[in-house]
C-alpha positions as CSV (number, residue, x, y, z in Angstrom):
1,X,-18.5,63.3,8.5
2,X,-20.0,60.1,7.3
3,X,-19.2,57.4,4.8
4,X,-20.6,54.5,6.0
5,X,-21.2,50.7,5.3
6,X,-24.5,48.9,5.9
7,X,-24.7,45.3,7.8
8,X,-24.3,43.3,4.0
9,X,-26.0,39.6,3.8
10,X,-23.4,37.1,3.0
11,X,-20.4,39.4,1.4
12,X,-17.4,38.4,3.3
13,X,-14.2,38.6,0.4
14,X,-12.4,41.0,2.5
15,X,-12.2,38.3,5.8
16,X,-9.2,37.1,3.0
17,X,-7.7,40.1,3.7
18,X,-5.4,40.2,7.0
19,X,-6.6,41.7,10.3
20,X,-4.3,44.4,11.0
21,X,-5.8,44.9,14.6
22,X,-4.9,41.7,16.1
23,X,-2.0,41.8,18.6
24,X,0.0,39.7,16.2
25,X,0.0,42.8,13.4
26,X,0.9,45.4,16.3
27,X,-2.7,46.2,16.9
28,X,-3.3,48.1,20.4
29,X,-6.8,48.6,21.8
30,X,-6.0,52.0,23.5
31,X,-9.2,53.1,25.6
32,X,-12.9,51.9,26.3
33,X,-14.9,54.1,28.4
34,X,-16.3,50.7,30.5
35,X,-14.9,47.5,31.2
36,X,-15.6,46.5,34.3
37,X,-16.7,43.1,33.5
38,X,-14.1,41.6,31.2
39,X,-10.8,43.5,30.0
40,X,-11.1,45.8,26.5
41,X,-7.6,43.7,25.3
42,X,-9.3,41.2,24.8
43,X,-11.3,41.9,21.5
44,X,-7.8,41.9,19.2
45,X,-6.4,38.6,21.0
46,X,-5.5,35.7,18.5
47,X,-7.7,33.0,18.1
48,X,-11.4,32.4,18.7
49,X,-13.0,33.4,21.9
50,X,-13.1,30.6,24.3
51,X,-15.4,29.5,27.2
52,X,-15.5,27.6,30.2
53,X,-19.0,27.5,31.9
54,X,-19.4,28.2,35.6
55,X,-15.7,30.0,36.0
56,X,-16.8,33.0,38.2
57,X,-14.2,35.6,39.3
58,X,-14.8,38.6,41.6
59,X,-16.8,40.7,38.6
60,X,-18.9,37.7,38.2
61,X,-18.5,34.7,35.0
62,X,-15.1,35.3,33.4
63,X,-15.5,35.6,29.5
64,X,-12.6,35.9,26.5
65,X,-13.9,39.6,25.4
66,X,-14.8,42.5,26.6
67,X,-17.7,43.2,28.7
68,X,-19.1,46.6,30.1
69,X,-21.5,47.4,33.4
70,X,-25.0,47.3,32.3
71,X,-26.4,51.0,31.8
72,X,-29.3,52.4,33.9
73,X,-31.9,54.9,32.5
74,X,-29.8,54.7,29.1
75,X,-31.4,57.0,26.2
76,X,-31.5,55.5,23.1
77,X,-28.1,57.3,21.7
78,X,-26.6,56.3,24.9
79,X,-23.8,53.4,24.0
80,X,-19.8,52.3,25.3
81,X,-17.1,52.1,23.0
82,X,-13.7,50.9,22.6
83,X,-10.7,52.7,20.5
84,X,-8.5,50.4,18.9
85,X,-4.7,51.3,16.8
86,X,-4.1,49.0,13.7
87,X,-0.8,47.7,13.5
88,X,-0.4,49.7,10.3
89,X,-2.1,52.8,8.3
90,X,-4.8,50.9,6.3
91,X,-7.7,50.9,3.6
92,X,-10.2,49.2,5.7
93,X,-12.5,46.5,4.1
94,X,-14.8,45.1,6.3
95,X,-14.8,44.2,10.0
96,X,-16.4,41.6,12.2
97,X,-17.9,42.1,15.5
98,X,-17.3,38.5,16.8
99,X,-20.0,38.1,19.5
100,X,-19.0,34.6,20.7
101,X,-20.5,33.1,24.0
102,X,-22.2,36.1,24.6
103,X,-25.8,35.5,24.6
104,X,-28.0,37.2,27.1
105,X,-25.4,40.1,27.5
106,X,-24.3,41.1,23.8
107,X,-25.5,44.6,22.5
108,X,-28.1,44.7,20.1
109,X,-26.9,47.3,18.1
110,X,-23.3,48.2,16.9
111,X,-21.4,50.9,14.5
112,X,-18.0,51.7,14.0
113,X,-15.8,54.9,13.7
114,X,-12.5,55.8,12.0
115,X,-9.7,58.4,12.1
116,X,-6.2,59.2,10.7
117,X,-4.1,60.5,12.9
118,X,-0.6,61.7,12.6
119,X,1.9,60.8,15.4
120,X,1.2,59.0,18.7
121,X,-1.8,60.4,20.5
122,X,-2.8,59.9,24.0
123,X,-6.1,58.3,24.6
124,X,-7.7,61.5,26.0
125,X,-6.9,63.2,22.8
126,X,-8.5,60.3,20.9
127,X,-11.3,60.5,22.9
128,X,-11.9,63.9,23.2
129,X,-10.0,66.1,20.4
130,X,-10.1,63.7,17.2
131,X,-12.7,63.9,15.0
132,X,-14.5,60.9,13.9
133,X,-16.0,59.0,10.6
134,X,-18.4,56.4,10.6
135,X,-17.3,53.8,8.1
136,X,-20.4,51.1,9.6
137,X,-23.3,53.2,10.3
138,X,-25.2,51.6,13.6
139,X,-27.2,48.4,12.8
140,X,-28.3,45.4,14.3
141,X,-26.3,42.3,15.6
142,X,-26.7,39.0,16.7
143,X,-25.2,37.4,20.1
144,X,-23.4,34.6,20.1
145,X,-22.5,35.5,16.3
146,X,-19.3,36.5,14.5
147,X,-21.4,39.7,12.7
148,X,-19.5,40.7,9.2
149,X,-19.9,43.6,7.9
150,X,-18.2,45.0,4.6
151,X,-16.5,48.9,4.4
152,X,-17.1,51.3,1.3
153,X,-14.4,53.9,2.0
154,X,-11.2,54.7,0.1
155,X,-9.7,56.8,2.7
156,X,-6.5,55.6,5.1
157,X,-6.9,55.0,8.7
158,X,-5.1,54.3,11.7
159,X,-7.9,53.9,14.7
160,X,-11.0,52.3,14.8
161,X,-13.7,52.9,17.3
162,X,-15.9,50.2,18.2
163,X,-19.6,51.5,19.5
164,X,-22.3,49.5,21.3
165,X,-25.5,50.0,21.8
166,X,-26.4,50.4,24.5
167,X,-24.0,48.2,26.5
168,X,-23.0,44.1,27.2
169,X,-20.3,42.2,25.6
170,X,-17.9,41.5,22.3
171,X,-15.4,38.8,22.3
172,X,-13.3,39.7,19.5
173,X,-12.8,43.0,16.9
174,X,-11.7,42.1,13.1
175,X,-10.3,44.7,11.3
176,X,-9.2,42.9,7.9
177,X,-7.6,45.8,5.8
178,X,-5.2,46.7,3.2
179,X,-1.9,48.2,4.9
180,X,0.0,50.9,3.4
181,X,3.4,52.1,3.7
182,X,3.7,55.2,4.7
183,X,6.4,56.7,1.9
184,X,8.4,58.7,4.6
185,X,9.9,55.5,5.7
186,X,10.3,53.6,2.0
187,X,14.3,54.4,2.3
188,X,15.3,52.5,5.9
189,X,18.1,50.6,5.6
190,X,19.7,48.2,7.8
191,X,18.8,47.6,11.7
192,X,22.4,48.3,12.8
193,X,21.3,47.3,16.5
194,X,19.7,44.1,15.8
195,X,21.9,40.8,17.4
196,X,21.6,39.1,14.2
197,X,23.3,41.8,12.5
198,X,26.2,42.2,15.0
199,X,24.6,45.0,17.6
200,X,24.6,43.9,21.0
201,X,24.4,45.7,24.8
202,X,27.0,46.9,26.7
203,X,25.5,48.2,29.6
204,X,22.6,48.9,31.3
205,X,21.7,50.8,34.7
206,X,18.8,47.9,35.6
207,X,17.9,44.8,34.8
208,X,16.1,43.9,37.0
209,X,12.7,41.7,35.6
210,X,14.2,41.1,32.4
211,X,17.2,41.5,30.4
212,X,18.2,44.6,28.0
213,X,19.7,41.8,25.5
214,X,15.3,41.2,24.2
215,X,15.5,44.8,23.0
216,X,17.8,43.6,20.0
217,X,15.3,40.7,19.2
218,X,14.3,39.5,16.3
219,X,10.6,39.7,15.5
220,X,7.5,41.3,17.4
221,X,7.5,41.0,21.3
222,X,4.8,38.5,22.3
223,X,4.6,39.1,26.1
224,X,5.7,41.9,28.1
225,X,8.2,39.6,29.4
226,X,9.6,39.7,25.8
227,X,11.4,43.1,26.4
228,X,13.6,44.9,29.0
229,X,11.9,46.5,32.0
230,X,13.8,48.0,35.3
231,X,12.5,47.9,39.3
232,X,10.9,50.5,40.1
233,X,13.3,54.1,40.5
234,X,13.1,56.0,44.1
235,X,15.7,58.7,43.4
236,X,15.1,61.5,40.9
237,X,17.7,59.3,38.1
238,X,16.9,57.8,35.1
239,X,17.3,54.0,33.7
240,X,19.5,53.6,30.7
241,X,21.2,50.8,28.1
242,X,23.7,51.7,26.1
243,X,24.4,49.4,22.5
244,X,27.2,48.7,20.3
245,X,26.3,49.0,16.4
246,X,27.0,46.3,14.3
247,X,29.4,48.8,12.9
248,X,30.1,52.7,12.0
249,X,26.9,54.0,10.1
250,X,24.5,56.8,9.9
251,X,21.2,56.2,11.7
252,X,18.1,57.6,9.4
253,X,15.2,56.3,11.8
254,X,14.6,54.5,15.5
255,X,11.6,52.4,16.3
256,X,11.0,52.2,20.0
257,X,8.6,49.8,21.2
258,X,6.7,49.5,24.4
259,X,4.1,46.8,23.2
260,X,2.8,45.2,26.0
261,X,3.8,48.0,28.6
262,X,0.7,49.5,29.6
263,X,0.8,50.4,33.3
264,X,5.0,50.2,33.5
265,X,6.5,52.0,30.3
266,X,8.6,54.6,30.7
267,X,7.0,57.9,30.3
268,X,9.3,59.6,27.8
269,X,12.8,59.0,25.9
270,X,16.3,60.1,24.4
271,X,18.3,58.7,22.1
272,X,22.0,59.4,21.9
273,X,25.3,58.5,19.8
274,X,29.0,58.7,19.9
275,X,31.5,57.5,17.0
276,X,34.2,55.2,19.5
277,X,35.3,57.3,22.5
278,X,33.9,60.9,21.0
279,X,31.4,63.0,22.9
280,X,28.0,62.0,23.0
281,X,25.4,63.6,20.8
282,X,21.5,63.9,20.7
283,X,19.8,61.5,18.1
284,X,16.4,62.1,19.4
285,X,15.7,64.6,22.0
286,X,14.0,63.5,25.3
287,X,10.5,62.9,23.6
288,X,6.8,61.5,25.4
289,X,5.7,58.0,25.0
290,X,2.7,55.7,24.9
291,X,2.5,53.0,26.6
292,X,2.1,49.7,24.5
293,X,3.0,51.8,21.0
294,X,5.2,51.0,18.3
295,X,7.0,54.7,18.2
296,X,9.0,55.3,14.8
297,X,10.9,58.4,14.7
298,X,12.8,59.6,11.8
299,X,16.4,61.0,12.7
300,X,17.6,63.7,11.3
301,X,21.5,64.0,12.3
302,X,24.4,63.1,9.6
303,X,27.0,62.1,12.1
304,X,28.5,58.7,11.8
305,X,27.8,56.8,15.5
306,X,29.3,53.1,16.7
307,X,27.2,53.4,19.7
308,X,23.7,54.8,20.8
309,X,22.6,55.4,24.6
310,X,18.9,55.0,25.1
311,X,17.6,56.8,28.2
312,X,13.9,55.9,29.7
313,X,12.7,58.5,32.2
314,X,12.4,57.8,34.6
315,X,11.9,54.1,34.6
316,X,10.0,51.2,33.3
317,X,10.2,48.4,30.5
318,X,10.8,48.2,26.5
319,X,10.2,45.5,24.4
320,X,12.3,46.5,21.4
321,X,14.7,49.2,20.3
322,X,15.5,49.5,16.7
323,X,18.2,51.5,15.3
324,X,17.4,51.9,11.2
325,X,20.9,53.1,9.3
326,X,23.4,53.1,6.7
327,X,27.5,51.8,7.1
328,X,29.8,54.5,6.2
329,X,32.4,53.3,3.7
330,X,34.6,52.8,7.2
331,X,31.7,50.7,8.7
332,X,31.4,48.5,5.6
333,X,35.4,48.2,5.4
334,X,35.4,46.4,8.9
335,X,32.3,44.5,8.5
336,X,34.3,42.7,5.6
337,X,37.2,42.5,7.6
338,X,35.7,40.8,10.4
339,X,33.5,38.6,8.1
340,X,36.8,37.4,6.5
341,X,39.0,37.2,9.2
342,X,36.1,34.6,10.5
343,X,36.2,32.6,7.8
């Protein structure tokens, strides 16, 4: 399938529009097929590309992008590519393949790719399995260059994939789109975990790099420093952090986030609740993660819970753990009460 864009000449309203595959917006770039020269993460980082002349590392100059192995006895449909997750579903606009200080090693030729896809898919399966539509049909770029190119398509998507022909290097990948809200989640209430409403930890098996206290953070995680992550398990256990709601409710959704956890995050997860000293109950079944993913799950129980276990199997580090729900009447009566009794 194909509904594609060509390079336009000095049409650049959508760069007003916010670019939801930066870092900042909970962008990810998932998988490149090459970067043996300078890292794939780099195309969605903040800011322009910098450069520092004569700064050699053991892969040869170090440059702010990313940078694949030049291609020997390449055809002329042979090309690398990168797959990158907006931070949000999106109506995209226009991109911009930033080419900046790359001047005898940018590709000539670029195109990009989209897909929806429901749920939280491995890179394999976005590689292999999903099938792709070009939305910026392949056309020439410029080194050196922030190259702008405008998007006709009215369809939602949640990954991009970058292509480069045939090889060579790209500093930054702008993605300025629309985002929409997906209408499952317009009803989530409160955060009922959050510190600044009241939720805070009561125990944890490991802290070891980095307290469990930065999962109840405000905000979006900026390093994985910014989170909870545990030494490494050599038992057959499991790592786990127990919170205390800001008071009795009825949990509709969780968000668990492993931004920034690419090589360490756990490999799957369970949530659990109890209402005060009651028997604990599943929330969310031991379920897969990504690494470095913004999982939301909906939750379907209609039990009241004061507290909710997290589990990580079997190890491994989370930046944030959201906990989306309503007070029951009870909840609500006690929140007053301590809010008064304050005062």
């Amino acid at each position: 399938m194909s509904t594609t864009s060509t390079r336009p000449a000095g049409q650049s309203h959508f760069l007003s529009l916010p670019d939801l595959a930066a870092r900042s917006a909970g962008g990810a770039v998932l998988w490149a097929n090459d970067d043996v020269f300078a890292e794939k993460e780099n195309l969605i980082k903040a800011g322009p590309a910098e450069y520092r002349p004569a700064t050699f590392g053991h892969k040869g100059q170090i440059y702010d992008g990313w940078e694949t192995r030049r291609r020997r006895g390449a055809t002329a449909d042979s090309h690398d590519f990168a797959i990158v997750r907006l931070g949000a579903p999106a109506i995209v606009r226009g991109v911009v393949v930033d080419t900046a200080w790359f001047t005898g090693n940018y590709p000539p030729e670029a195109s990009v790719e989209a897909a929806f896809v429901e749920g939280y898919p491995t890179p394999e399966e976005l590689a292999e399995k999903v099938e792709w539509t070009t939305i910026v049909g392949r056309h020439a770029i410029n080194g050196d260059t922030r190259n702008p190119c405008s998007v006709d398509s009215p369809r939602r998507w949640t990954h991009l994939r970058l292509s480069i022909y045939p090889d060579g290097g790209v500093a930054r990948f702008r993605v300025h789109a629309e985002g929409l809200l997906d209408p499952r989640f317009t009803e989530l209430p409160l955060d009922l975990a959050a510190l600044e409403n009241g939720g805070r930890i009561t125990g944890c098996s490991n802290m070891f790099y980095s307290s469990p206290n930065n999962l109840l953070l405000p905000g979006t995680p900026r390093t994985m420093g910014d989170g909870w992550e545990t030494s490494r398990r050599r038992d057959t256990g499991n790592d786990w952090v127990q919170v205390r709601l800001a008071g009795q409710g009825v949990l509709a959704a969780a968000e668990l986030d492993t931004s920034y956890f690419i090589g360490n995050a756990p490999g799957s997860a369970r949530l659990r609740g109890r209402d005060g000293d009651g028997d604990w109950f599943d929330l969310l079944e031991q379920t897969e993660l990504q690494p470095d993913t913004r999982h939301r799950f909906l939750l379907t129980s209609d039990r009241p819970v004061t507290e909710a276990r997290m589990d990580i199997y079997p190890d491994g580090g989370m930046a944030r753990l959201r906990l989306l729900g309503r007070l029951t009447p009870d909840g609500l009566a006690k929140v007053h009460e301590r809010w008064d009794s304050s005062s």
